[in-house]
C-alpha positions, 0 to 999 in steps of 0.5 A: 500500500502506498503511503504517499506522505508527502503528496497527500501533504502537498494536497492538504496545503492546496486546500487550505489555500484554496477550499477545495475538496481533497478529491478536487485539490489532488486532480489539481495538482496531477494535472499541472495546470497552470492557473490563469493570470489574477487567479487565486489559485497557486501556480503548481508545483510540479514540472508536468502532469501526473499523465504526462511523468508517468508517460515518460518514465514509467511512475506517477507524481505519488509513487515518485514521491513515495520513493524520494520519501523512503530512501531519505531525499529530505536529508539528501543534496539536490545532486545526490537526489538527482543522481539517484532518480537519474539511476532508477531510470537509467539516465544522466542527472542532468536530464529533463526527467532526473531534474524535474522529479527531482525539483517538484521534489524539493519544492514540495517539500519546502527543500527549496523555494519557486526559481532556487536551484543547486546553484542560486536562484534564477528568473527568465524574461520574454519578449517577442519583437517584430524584426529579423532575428539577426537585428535582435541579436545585435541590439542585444550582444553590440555593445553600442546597439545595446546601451540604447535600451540597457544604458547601465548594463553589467555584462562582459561577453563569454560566448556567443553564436549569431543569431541563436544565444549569447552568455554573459557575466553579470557585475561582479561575475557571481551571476549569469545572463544566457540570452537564447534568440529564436526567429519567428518568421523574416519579421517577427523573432523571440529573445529568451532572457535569463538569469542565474545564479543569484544570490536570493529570494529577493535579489531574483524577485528585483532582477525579475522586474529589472529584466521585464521592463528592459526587454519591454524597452528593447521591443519599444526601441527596436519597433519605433 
């Protein structure tokens, strides 16, 4: 019989926030819906559907949960714990399926907090712009194209292939920008920017914010 401890406890936290019965807050939860912008539900804590973790290595939410439980991964480093996923599906521990069983994991658990990983805590940032990807590229990666839009930016190249990403070190080099590139058509392209390895909570909070409003300002600069 499965105990299935800390999911039933992952379900329980879904109902007092949200006055759910058990039945309704679980199906929630295996569904990994994400819930719509200004609604009062949390966003999920898992990295897929229960359909879908089952689909790709063979488990449910509950039954991965169980086995964490059991061999003791509260007590474990986020790469030991990975590790040993990695190992019952006979895998990397870097790939997809060790870590996101490994961080719903952790984040169900109060291991970690929303955007913490091994290695600090990190935001993205979107935004889609109507002009060729090679354009966008270089208002991003050209030093003078950029300080048109990001007057006060702390990035030092690291590599970089055009037009598809480029790596940075930010300030004081503790924490990195990877910026990824994508075309959507002649005219229309997607940068993906990230951030990681911050400090904290707070410090990925205000670089969320800092990144959002200046790819915003990108977009408004690259479409006048």
């Amino acid at each position: 019989m499965t105990r299935q401890r800390s999911f039933k406890h992952l379900v329980r936290t879904r109902m007092e926030k949200t006055g759910e019965s058990y039945t309704a807050a679980r199906a929630s939860l295996l569904s990994a819906e994400v819930p719509a912008a200004g609604s009062p539900q949390p966003a999920p804590a898992l990295a897929t559907s229960d359909a879908s973790i089952r689909e790709r290595t063979g488990r449910g939410w509950e039954e991965w949960f169980d086995l964490l439980d059991d061999w003791g991964a509260p007590e474990r480093s986020h790469r030991e714990t990975a590790r040993w996923v990695a190992q019952q599906l006979g895998i990397h521990p870097l790939a997809w399926n060790a870590q996101a069983i490994t961080g719903s994991y952790e984040l169900t658990r109060g291991l970690r907090v929303p955007g913490e990983h091994a290695n600090g805590f990190g935001i993205s940032a979107a935004k889609t712009v109507a002009v060729p990807a090679e354009r966008l590229y270089d208002a991003f990666v050209d030093p003078a194209l950029r300080s048109a839009w990001l007057p006060d930016a702390e990035l030092r190249e690291r590599t970089a292939t055009r037009p598809r990403s480029a790596r940075f070190d930010w300030g004081d080099g503790t924490s990195r920008v990877i910026v990824s590139f994508a075309a959507k058509g002649e005219q229309k392209s997607t940068l993906t920017v990230q951030h990681e390895r911050l400090a904290d909570a707070e410090t990925a909070a205000r670089m969320k914010a800092y990144w959002r409003e200046r790819v915003a300002a990108l977009k408004q600069e690259l479409e006048r």
